[in-house]
C-alpha positions in Angstrom: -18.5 25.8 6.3 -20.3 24.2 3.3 -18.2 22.2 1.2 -18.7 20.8 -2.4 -16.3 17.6 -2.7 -15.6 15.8 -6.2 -14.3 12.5 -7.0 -14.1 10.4 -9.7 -13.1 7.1 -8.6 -14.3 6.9 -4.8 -13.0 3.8 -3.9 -9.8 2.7 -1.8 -7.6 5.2 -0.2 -10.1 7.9 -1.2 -12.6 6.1 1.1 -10.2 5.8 3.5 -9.2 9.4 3.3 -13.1 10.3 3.9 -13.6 7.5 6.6 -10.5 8.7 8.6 -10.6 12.8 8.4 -14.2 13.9 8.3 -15.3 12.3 11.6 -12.6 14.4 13.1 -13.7 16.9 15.9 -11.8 19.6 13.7 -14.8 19.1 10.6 -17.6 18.9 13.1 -19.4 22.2 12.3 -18.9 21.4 8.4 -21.0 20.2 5.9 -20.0 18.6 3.0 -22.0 16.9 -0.4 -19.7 15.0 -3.1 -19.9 14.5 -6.6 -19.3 10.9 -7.4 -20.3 8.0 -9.6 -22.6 6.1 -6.9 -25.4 4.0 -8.7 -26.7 1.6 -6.2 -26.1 3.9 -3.3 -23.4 2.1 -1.1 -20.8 5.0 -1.0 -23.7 7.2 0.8 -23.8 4.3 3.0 -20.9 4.1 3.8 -20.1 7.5 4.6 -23.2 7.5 6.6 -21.8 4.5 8.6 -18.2 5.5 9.2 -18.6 9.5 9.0 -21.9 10.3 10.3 -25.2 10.1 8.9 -26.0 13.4 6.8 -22.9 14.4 6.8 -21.6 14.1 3.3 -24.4 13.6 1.0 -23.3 12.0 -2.2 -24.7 13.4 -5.8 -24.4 10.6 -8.0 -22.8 11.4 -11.2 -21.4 8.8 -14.2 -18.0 8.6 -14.8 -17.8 10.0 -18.4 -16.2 13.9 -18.6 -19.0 15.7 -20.1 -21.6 13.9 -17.5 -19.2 14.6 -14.6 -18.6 18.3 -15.5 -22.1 19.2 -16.1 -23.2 17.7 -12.5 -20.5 19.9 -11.1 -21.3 23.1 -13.1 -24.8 22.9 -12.2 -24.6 22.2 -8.8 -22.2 25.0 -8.5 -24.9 27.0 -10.1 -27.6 26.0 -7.6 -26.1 26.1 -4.6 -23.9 28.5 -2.4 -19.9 26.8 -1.6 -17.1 28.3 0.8 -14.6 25.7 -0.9 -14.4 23.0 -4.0 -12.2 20.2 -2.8 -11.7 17.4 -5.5 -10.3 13.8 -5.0 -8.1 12.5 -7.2 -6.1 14.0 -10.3 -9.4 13.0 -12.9 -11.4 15.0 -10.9 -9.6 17.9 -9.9 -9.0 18.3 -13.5 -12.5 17.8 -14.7 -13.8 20.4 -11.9 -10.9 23.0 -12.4 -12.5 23.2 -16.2 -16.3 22.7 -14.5 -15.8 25.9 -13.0 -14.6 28.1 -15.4 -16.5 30.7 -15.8 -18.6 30.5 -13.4 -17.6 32.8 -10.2 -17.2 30.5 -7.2 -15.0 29.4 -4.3 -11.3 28.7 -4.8 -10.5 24.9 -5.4 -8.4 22.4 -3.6 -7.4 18.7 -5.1 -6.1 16.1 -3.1 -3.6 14.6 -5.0 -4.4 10.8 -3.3 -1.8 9.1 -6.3 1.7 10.0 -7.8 2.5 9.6 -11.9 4.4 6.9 -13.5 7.0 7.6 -16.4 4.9 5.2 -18.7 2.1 7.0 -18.4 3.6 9.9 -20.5 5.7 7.9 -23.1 4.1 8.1 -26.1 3.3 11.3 -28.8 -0.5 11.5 -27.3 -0.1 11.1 -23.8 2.6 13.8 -23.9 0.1 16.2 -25.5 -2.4 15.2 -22.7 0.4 15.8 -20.6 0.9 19.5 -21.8 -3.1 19.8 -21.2 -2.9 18.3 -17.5 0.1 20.8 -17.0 -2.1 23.5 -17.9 -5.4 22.9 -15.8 -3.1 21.8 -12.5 -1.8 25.4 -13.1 -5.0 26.7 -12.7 -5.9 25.1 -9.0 -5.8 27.5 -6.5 -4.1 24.8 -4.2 -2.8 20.9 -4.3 -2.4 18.8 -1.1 -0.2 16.0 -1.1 0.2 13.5 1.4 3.5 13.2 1.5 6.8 15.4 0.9 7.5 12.3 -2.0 4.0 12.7 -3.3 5.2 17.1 -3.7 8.5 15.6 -5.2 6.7 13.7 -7.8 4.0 16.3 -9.0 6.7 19.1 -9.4 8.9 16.5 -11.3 6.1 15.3 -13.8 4.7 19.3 -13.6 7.3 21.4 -12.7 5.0 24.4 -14.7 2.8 24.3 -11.7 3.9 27.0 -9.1 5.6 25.7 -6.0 3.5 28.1 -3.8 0.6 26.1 -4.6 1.4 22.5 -2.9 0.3 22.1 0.5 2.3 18.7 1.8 0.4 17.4 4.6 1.2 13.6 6.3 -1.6 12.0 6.3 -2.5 9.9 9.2 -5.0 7.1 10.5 -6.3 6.0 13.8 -3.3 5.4 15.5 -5.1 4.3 19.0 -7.5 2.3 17.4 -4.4 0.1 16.3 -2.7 0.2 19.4 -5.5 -0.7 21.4 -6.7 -3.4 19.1 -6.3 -6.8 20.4 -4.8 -10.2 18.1 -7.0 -12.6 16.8 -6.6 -16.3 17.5 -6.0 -17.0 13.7 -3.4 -19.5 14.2 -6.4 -21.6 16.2 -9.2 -20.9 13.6 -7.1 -21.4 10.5 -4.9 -25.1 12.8 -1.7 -23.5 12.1 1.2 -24.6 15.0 2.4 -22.3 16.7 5.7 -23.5 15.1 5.1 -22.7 11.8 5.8 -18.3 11.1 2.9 -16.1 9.7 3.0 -13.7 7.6 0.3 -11.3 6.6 -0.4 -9.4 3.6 -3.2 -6.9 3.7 -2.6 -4.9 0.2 -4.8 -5.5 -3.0 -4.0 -7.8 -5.7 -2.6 -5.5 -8.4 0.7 -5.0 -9.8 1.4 -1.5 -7.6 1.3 -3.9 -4.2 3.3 -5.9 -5.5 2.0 -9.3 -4.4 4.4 -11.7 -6.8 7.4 -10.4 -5.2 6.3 -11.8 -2.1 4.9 -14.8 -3.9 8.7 -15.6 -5.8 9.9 -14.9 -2.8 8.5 -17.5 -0.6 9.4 -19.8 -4.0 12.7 -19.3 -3.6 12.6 -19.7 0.4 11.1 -23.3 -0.4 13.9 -23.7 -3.1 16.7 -22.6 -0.9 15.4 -24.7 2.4 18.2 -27.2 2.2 17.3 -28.3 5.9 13.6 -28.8 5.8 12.9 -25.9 7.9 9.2 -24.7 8.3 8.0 -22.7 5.5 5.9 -19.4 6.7 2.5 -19.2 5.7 1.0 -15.8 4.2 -2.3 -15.2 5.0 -4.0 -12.5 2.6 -6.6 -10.4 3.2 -6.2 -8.1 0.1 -9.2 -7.4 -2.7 -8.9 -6.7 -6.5 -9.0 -7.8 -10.3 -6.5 -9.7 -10.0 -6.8 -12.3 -7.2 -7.8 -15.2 -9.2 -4.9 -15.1 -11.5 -2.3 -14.1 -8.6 -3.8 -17.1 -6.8 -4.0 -19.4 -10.0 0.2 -18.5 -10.5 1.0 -19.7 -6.7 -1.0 -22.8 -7.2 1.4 -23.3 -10.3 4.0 -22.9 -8.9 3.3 -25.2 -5.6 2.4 -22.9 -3.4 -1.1 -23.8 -2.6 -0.4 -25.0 0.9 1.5 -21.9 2.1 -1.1 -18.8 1.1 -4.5 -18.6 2.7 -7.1 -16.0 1.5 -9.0 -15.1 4.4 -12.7 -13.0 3.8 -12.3 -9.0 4.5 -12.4 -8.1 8.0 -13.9 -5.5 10.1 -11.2 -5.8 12.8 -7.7 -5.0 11.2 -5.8 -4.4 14.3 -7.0 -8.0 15.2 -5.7 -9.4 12.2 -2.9 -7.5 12.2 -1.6 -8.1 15.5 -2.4 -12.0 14.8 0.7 -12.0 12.5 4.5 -12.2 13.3 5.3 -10.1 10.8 3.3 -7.9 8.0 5.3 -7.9 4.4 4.4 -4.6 1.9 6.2 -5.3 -1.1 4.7 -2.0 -3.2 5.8 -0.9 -5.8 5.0 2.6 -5.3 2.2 4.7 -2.7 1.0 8.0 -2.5 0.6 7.5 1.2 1.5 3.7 3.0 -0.7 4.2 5.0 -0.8 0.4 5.6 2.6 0.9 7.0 1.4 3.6 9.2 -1.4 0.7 10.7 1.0 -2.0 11.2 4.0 0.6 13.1 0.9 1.5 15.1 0.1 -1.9 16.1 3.6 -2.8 17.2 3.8 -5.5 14.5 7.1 -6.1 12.8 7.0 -4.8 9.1 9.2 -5.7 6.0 8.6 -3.0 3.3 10.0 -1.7 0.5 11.9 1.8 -0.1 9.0 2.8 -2.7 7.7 6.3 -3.2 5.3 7.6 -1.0 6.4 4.3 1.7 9.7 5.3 2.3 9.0 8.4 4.2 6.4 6.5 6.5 9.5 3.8 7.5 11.8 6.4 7.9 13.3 5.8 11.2 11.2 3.3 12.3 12.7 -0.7 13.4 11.4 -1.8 9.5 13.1 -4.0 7.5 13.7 -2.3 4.0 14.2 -4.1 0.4 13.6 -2.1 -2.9 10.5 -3.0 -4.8 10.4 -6.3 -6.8 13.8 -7.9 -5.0 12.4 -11.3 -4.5 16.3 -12.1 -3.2 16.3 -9.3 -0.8 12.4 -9.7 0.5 13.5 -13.6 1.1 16.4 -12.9 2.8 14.9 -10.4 5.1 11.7 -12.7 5.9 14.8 -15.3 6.7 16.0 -13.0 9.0 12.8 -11.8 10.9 12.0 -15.6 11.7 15.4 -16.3 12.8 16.0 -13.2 14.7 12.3 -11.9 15.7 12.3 -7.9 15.8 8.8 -7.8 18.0 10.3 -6.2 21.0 11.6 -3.6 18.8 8.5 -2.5 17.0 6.7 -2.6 20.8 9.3 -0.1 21.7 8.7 2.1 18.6 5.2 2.1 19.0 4.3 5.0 21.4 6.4 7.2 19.0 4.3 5.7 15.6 1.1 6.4 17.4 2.5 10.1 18.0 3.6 10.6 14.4 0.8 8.8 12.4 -2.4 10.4 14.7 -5.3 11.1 12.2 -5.6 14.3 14.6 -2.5 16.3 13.0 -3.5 16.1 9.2 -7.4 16.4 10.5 -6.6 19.8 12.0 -4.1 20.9 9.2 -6.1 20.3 6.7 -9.2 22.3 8.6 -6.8 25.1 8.7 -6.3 25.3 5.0 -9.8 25.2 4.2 -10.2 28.5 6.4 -6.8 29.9 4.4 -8.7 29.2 1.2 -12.1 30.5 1.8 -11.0 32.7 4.5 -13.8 31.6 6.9 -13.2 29.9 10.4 
């Protein structure tokens, strides 16, 4: 099967989407080139590296409509496609108007965020709204990666026929996590075995919600009446907004308990280093950070958000609802005092199970043959 992928914004969980389903055994006849802004060439790199060489070649496209629906038209026009499968809601829109027409295969989007209220609160965005409302209607199909992530299109679209969503877990390398073994960070970074670590992997933007966790140890140092040890948080998050998230702890005398730590190839390593992994977002399409840590036995302290809560559900995790600095302190209290490991190690057979990049891998191969009706 020959497959022409779109996205706009190829970056974060859409390159982890990529990375983790199309080196699956279930895509291995396929063939796949994407659409995408890619000016100096590292997104074909890395899909070379962690895909397979060849195996998606990247078009590079800019980012403005007119530029990014003209590289789809034409290359719809040159070439011969079983599917269209765009990434993202900007580009699924921009390639549903791309191809009309012009007679082609049916499209899928990948719906890899969900929508905000304030997005739609003033006169104009509500008339973009109506627009959006219309195209989406238009898609021959809409996979979501979670039931929440269904919930929340139908809610902000509910124009859009229900026949049309295709919910579909998503999943990541659950053996690779399980398998992984813990870095000695405590010995390269000379913190005593004493002292509790906590690790934040998520980037620095307000959806991840890395001031909650930041108040949160504040008010753990306010509220330490007996001189207990303080955790340290050890970040290994990206993003905009790092300096100033960094600059605010300093401010607020935190320096000595945060440590940003370079990205890592090794995340089960790192993972596994800490004695417990804190996501305090404020909402996900997909946590599939959550899915990673359950994997790796690691105790997790997460919030209830959208697009999270279903990946906790009924795992040992320790829940607060987003941006409760009170209840994130209290349950970081807790873990140290009562340590939840054993638990999570007991869990973790059954999160490998659930989360294996396998079961959306060969779902999702099964609706590209339901769509283009080829095998």
């Amino acid at each position: 099967m020959k497959v022409l992928m779109t996205a706009m914004q190829p970056s974060g969980g859409i390159k982890t989407f990529f990375r983790y389903i199309y080196q699956q055994p279930a895509f291995k006849e396929d063939s796949f080139v994407l659409i995408a802004p890619d000016p100096d060439g590292s997104l074909q790199r890395f899909l070379d590296t962690t895909v397979a060489p060849g195996k998606i070649s990247v078009i590079h496209t800019g980012c403005a409509p007119f530029e990014f629906i003209r590289s789809v038209r034409n290359e719809l026009k040159s070439d011969n496609y079983d599917l269209i499968h765009s990434h993202g809601f900007g580009a699924g829109l921009l390639t549903e108007m791309a191809s009309t027409f012009v007679i082609g295969p049916k499209h899928l989007m990948t719906a890899h965020d969900v929508f905000l209220p304030s997005q739609f609160e003033n006169a104009k965005s509500r008339i973009k709204k109506r627009i959006m409302g219309f195209v989406f209607g238009r898609i021959d199909a809409i996979h979501t990666v979670t039931e929440d992530a269904t919930r929340n299109f139908q809610e902000f679209f509910p124009s859009v026929s229900q026949s049309a969503f295709y919910p579909i877990l998503h999943g990541v390398d659950t053996h690779y996590f399980q398998n992984g073994i813990a870095w000695n960070l405590r010995k390269e970074l000379s913190i005593p075995a004493a002292v509790p670590l906590i690790g934040f992997f998520g980037r620095f933007m307000g959806q991840k919600g890395f001031r909650t966790l930041v108040d949160a140890i504040a008010l753990m140092k306010e509220r330490n009446e007996e001189n207990l040890q303080l955790p340290v948080v050890v970040t290994f998050g990206w993003g905009g907004f790092i300096r100033e998230d960094y600059a605010y702890l300093e401010s607020i005398g935190l320096g000595d308990r945060f440590i940003q730590m370079p990205g890592t190839d090794d995340m089960p390593a790192m993972i596994k280093a800490m004695d417990m992994v804190v996501m305090p977002s404020r909402w996900e399409a997909c946590g599939l950070l959550g899915m990673e840590v359950l994997a790796a036995g690691v105790p997790l302290i997460s919030t209830d958000c959208i697009g999270l809560r279903e990946v906790v559900a009924g795992s040992p995790a320790r829940i607060f609802s987003p941006g409760d600095v009170g209840g994130l302190a209290e349950l970081i209290a807790e873990e140290i005092h009562k340590p939840t490991k054993e638990a999570f190690i007991r869990y973790q057979p059954e999160a490998v199970d659930r989360f294996a990049i396998t079961r959306p891998a060969d779902s999702l191969r099964a609706l590209y043959c339901g769509l283009s009706g080829g095998h």
